[in-house]
N, CA, C and O atoms as a CHARMM CRD file, in Angstrom:
* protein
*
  272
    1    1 UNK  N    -17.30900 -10.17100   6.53300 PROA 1      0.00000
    2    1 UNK  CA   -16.71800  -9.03200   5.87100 PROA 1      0.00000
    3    1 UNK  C    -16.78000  -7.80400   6.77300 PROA 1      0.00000
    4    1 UNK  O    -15.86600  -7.00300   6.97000 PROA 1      0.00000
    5    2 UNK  N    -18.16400  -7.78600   7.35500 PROA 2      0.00000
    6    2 UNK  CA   -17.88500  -6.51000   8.40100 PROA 2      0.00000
    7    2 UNK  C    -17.13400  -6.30900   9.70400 PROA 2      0.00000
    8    2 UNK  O    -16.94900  -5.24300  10.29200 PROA 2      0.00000
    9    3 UNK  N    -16.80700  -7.30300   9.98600 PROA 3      0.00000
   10    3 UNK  CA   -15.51600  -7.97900  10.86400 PROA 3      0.00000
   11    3 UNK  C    -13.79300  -7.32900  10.71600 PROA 3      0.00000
   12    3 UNK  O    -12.85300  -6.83800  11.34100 PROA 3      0.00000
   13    4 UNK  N    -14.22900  -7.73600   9.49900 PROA 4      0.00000
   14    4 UNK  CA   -12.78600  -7.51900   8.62200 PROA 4      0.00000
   15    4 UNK  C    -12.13600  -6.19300   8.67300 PROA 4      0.00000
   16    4 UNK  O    -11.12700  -5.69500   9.17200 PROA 4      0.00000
   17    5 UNK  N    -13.62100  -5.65800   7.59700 PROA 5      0.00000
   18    5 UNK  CA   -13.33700  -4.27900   7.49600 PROA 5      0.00000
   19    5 UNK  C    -13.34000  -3.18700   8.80000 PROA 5      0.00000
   20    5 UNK  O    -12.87500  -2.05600   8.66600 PROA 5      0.00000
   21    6 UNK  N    -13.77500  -3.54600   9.75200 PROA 6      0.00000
   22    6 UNK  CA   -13.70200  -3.06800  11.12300 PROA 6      0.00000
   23    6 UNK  C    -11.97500  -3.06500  11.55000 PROA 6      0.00000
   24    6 UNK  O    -11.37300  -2.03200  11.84200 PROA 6      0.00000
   25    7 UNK  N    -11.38400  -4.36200  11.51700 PROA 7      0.00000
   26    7 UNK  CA   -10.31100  -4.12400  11.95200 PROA 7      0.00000
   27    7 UNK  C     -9.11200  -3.50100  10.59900 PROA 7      0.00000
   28    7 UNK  O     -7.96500  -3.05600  10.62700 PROA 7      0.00000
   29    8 UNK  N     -9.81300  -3.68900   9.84200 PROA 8      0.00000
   30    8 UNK  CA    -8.59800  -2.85300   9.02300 PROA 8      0.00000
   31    8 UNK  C     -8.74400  -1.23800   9.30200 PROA 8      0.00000
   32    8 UNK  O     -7.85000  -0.40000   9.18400 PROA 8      0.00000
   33    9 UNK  N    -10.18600  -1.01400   9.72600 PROA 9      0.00000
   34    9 UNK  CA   -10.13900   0.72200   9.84400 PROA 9      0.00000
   35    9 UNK  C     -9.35300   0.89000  10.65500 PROA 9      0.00000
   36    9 UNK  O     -8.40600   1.63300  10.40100 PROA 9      0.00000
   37   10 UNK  N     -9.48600   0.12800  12.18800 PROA 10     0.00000
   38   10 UNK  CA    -8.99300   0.18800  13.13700 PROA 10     0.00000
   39   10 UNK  C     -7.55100  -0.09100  12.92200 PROA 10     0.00000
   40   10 UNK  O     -6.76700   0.79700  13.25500 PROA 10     0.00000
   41   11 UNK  N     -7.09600  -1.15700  12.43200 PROA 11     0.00000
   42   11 UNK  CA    -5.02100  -0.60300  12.22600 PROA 11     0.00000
   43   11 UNK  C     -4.91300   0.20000  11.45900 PROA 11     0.00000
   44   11 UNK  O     -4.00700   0.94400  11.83300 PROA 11     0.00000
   45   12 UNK  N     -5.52700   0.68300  10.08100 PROA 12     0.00000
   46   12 UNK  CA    -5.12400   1.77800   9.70500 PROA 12     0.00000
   47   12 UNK  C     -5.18100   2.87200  10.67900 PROA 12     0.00000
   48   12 UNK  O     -4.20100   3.61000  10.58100 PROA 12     0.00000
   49   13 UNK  N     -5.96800   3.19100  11.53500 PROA 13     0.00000
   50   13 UNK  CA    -6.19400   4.51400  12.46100 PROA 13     0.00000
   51   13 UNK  C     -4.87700   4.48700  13.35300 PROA 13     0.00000
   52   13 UNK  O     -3.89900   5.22700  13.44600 PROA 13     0.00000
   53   14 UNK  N     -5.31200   3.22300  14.01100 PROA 14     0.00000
   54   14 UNK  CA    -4.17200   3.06100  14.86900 PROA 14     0.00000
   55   14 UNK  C     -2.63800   3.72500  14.81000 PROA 14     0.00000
   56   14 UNK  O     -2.13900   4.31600  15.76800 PROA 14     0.00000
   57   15 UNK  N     -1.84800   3.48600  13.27400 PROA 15     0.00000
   58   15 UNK  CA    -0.76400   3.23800  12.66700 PROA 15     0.00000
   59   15 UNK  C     -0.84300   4.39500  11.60100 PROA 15     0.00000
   60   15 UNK  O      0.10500   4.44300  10.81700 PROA 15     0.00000
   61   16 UNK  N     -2.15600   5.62900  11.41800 PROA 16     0.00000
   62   16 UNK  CA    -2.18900   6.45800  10.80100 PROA 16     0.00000
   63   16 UNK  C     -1.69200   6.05200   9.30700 PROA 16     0.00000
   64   16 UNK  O     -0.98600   6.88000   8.73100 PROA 16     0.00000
   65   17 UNK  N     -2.08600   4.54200   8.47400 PROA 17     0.00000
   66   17 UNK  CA    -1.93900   4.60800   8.26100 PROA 17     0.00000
   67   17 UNK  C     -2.86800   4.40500   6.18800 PROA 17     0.00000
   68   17 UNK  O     -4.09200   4.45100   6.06400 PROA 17     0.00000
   69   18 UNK  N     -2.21100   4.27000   5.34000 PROA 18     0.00000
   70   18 UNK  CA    -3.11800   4.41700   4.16000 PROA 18     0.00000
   71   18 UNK  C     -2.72000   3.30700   3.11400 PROA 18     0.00000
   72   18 UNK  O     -1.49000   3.26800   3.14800 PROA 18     0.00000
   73   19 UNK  N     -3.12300   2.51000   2.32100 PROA 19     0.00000
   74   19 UNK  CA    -3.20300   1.74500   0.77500 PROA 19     0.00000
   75   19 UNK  C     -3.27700   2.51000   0.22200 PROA 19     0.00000
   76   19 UNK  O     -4.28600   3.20300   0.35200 PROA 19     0.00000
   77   20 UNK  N     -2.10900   2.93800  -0.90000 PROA 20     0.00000
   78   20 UNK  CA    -2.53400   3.45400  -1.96800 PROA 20     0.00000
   79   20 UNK  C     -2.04700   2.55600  -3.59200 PROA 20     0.00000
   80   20 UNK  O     -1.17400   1.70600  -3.76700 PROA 20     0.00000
   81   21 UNK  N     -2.84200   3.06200  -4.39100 PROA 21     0.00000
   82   21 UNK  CA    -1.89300   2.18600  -6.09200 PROA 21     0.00000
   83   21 UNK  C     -0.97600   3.31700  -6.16500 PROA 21     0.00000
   84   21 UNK  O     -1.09500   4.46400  -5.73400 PROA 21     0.00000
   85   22 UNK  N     -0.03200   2.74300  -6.80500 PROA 22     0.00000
   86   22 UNK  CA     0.47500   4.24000  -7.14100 PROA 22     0.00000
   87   22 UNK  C      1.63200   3.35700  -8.62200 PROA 22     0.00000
   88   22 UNK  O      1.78800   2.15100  -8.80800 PROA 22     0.00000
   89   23 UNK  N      2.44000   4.93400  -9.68300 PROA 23     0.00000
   90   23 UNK  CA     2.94300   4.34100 -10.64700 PROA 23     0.00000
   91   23 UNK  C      4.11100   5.30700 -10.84100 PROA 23     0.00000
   92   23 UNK  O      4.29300   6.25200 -10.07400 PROA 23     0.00000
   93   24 UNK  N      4.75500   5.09100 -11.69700 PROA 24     0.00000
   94   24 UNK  CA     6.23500   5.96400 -12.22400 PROA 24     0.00000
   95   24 UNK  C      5.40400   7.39200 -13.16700 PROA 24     0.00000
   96   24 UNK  O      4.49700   7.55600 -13.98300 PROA 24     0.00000
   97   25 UNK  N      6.34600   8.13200 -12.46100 PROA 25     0.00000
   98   25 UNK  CA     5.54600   9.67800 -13.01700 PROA 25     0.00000
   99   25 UNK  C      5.58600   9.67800 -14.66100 PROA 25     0.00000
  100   25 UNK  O      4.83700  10.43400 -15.27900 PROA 25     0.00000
  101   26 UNK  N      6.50100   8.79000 -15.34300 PROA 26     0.00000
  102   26 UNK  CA     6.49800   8.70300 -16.63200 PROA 26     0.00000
  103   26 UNK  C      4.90300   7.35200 -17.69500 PROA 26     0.00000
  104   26 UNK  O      4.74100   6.78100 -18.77300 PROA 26     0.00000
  105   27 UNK  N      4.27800   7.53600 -16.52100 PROA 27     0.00000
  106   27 UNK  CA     2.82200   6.76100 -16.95200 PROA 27     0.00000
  107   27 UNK  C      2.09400   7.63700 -18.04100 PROA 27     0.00000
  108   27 UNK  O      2.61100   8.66000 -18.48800 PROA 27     0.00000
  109   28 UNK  N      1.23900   7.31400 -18.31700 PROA 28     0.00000
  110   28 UNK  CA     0.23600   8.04200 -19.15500 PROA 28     0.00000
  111   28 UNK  C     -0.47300   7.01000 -19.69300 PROA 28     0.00000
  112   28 UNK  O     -0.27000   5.80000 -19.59500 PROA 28     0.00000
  113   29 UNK  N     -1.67500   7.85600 -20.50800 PROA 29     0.00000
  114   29 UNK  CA    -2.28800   7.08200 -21.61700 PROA 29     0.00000
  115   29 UNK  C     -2.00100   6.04400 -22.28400 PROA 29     0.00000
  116   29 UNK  O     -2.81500   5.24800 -22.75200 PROA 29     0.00000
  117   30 UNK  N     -0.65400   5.98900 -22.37500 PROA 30     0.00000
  118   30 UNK  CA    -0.15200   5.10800 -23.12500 PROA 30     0.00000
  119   30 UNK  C      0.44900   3.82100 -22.87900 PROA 30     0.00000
  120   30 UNK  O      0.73400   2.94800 -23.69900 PROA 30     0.00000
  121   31 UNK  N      0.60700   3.83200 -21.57400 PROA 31     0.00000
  122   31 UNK  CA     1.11500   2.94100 -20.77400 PROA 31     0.00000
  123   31 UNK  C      1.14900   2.76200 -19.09400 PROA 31     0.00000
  124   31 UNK  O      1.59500   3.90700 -19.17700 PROA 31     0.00000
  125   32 UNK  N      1.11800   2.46800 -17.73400 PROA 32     0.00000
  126   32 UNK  CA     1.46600   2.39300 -16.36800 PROA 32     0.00000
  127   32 UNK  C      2.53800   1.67500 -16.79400 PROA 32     0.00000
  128   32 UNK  O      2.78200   0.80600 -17.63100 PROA 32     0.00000
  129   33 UNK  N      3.15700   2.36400 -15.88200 PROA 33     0.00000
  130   33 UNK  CA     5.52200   1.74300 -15.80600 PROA 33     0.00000
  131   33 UNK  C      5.21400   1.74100 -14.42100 PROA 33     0.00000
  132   33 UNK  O      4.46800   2.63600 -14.02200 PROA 33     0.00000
  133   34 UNK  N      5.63800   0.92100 -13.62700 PROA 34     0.00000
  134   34 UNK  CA     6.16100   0.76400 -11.98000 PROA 34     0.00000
  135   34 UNK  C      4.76600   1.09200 -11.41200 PROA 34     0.00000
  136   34 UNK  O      4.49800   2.03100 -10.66200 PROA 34     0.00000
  137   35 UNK  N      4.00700   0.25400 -11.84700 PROA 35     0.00000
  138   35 UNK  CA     2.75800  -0.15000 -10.99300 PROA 35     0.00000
  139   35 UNK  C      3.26300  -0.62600 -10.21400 PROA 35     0.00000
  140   35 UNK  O      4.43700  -0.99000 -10.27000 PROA 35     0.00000
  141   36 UNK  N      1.98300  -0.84800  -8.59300 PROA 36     0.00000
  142   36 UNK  CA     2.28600  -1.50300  -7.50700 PROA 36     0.00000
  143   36 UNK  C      1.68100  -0.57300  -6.31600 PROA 36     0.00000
  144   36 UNK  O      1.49200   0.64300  -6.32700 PROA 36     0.00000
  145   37 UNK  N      1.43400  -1.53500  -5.27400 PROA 37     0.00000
  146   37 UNK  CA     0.43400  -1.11000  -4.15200 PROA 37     0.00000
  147   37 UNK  C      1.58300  -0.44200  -3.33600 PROA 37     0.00000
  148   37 UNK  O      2.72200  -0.90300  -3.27600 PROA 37     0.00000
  149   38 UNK  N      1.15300   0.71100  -2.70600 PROA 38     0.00000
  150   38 UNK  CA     2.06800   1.09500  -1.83200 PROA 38     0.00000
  151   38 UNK  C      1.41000   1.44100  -0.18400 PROA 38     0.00000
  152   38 UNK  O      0.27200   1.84300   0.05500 PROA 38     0.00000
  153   39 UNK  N      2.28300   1.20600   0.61400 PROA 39     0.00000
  154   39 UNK  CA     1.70600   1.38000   2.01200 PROA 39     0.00000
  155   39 UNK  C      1.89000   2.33500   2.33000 PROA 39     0.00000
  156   39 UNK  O      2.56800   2.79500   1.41200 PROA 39     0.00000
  157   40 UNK  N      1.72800   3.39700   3.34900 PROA 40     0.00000
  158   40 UNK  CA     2.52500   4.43800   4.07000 PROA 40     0.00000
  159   40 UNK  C      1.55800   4.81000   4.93700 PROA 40     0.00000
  160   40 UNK  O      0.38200   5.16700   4.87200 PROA 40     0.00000
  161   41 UNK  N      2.96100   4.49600   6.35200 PROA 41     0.00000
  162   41 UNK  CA     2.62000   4.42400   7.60000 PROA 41     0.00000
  163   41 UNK  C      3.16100   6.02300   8.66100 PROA 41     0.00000
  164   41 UNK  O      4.25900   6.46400   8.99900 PROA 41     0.00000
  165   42 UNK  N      1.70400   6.48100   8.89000 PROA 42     0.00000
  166   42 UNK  CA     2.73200   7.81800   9.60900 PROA 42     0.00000
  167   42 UNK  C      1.95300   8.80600   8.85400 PROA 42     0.00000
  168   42 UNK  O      1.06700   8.55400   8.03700 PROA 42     0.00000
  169   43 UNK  N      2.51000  10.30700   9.32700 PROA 43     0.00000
  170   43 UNK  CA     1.85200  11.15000   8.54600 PROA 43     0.00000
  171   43 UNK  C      3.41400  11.74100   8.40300 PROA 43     0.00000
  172   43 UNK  O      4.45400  11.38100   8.95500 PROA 43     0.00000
  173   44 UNK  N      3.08100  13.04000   7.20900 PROA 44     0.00000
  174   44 UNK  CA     4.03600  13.50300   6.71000 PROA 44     0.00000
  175   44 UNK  C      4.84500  14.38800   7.34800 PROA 44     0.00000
  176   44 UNK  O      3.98100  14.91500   8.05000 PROA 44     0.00000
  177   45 UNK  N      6.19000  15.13800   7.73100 PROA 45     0.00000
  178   45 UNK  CA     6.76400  14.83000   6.96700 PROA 45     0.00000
  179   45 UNK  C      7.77100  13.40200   6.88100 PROA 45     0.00000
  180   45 UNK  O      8.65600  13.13900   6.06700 PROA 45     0.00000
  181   46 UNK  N      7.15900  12.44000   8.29200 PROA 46     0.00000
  182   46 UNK  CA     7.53400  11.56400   9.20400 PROA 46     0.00000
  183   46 UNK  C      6.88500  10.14600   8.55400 PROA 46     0.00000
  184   46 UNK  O      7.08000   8.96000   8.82000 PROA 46     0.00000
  185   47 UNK  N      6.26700  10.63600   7.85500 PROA 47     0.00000
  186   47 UNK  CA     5.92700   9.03800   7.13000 PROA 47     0.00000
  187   47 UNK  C      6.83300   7.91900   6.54900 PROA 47     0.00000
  188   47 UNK  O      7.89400   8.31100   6.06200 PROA 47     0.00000
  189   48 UNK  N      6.61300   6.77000   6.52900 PROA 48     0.00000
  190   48 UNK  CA     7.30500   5.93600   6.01200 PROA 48     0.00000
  191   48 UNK  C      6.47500   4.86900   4.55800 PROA 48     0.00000
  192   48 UNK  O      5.29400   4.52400   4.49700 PROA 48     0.00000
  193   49 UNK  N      7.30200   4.65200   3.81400 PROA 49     0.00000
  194   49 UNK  CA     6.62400   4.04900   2.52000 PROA 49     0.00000
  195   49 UNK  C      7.17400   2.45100   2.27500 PROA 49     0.00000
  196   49 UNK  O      8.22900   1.96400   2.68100 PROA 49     0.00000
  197   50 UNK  N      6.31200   1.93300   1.63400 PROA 50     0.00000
  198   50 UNK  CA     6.87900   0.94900   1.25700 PROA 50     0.00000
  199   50 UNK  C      5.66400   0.17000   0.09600 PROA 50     0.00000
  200   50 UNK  O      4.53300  -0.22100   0.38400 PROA 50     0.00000
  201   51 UNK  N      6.35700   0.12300  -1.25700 PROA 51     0.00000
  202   51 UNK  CA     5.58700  -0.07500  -2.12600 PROA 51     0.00000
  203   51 UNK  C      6.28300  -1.83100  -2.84200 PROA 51     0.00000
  204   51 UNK  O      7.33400  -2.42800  -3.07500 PROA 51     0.00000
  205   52 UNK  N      4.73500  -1.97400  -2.92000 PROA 52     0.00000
  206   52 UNK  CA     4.59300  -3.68100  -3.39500 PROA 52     0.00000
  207   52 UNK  C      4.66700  -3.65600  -5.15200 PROA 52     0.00000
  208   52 UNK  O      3.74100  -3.65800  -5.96200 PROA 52     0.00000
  209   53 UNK  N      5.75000  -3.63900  -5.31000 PROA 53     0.00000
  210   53 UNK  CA     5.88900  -3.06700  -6.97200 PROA 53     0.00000
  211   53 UNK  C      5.35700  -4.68500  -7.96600 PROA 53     0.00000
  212   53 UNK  O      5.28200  -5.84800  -7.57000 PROA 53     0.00000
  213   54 UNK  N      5.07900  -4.09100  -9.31100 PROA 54     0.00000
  214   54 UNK  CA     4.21000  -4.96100  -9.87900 PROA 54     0.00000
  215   54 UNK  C      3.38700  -5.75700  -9.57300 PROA 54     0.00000
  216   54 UNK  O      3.49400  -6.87200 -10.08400 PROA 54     0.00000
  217   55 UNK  N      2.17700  -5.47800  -8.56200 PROA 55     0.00000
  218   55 UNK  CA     1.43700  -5.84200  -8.40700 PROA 55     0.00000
  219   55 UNK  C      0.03400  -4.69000  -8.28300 PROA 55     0.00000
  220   55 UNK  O      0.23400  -3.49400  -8.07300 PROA 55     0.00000
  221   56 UNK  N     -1.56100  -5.35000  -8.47200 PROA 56     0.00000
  222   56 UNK  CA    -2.30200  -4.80500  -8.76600 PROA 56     0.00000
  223   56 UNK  C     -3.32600  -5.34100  -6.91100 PROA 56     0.00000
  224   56 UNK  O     -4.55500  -5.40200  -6.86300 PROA 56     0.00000
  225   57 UNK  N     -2.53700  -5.59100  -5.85700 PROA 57     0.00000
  226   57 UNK  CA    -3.16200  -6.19100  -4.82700 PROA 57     0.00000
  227   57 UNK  C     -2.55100  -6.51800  -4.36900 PROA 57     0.00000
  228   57 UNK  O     -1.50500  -6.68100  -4.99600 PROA 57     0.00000
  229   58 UNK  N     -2.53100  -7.06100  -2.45700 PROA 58     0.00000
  230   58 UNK  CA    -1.84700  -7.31800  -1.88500 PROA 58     0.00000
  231   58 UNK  C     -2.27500  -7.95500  -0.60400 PROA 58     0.00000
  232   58 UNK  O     -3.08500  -7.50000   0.20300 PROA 58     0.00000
  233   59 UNK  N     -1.40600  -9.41700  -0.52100 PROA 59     0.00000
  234   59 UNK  CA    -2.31400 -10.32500   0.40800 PROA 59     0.00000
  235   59 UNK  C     -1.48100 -10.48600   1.76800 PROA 59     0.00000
  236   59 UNK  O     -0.65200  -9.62000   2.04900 PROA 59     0.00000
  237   60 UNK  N     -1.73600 -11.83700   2.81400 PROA 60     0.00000
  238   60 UNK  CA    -0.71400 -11.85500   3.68600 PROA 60     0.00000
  239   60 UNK  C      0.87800 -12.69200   3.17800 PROA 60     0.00000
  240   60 UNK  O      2.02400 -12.41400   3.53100 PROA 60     0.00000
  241   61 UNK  N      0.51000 -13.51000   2.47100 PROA 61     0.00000
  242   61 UNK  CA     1.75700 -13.70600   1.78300 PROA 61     0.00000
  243   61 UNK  C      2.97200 -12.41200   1.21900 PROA 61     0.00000
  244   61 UNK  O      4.15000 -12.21500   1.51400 PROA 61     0.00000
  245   62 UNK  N      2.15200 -11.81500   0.43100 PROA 62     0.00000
  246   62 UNK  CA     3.61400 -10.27900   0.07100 PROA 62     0.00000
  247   62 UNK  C      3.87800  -9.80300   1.45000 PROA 62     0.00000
  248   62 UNK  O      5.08700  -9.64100   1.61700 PROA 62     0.00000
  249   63 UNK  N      3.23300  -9.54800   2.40100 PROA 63     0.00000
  250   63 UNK  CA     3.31700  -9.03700   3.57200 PROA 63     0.00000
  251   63 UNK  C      4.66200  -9.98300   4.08500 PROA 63     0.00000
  252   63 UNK  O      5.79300  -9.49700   4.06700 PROA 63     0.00000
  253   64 UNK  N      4.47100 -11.01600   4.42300 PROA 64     0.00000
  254   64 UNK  CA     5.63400 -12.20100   4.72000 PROA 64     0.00000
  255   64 UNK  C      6.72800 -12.11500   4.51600 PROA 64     0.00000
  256   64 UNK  O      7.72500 -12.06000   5.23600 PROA 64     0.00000
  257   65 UNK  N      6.38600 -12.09100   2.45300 PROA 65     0.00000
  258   65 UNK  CA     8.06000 -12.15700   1.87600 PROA 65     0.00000
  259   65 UNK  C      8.35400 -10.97600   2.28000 PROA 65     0.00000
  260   65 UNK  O      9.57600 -10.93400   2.42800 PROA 65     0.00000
  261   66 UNK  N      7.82300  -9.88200   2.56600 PROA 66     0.00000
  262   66 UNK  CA     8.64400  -8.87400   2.28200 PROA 66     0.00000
  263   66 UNK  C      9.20400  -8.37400   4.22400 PROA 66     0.00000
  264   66 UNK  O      9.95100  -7.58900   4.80800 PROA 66     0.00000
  265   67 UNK  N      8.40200  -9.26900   4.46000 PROA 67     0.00000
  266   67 UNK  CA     9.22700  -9.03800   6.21500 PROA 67     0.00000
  267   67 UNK  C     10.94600 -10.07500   6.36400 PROA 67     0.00000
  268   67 UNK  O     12.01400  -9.90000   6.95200 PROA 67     0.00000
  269   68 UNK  N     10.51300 -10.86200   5.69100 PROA 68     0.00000
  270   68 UNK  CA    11.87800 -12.16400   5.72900 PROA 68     0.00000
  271   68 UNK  C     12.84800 -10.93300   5.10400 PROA 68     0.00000
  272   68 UNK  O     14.03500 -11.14700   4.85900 PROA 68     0.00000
């Protein structure tokens, strides 16, 4: 695990970049609408996004499909 987490600091640094959850501004208490992990690579105002919608995690497989 400390392996791991070593190189993820290290491409995130690398690639400036961050994991975040994120949801549709119409969420609340009452509900999350357009859950899903989002990436973003870069800093602002030059950043780039790309969010893994309905999902609560994200492995090398979503990574895959979403390169094909």
């Amino acid at each position: 695990m400390e392996e791991f987490l070593k190189e993820l600091q290290a491409l995130l640094e690398k690639h400036k970049a961050s994991i975040n959850f994120d949801c549709e501004d119409s969420s609340d208490t009452h509900g999350i609408y357009g859950a899903g992990i989002e990436v973003t690579v870069g800093l602002w105002p030059d950043e780039k996004r790309y969010k893994f919608k309905y999902t609560w995690g994200i492995d090398a497989l979503d990574v895959k499909r979403r390169n094909k």
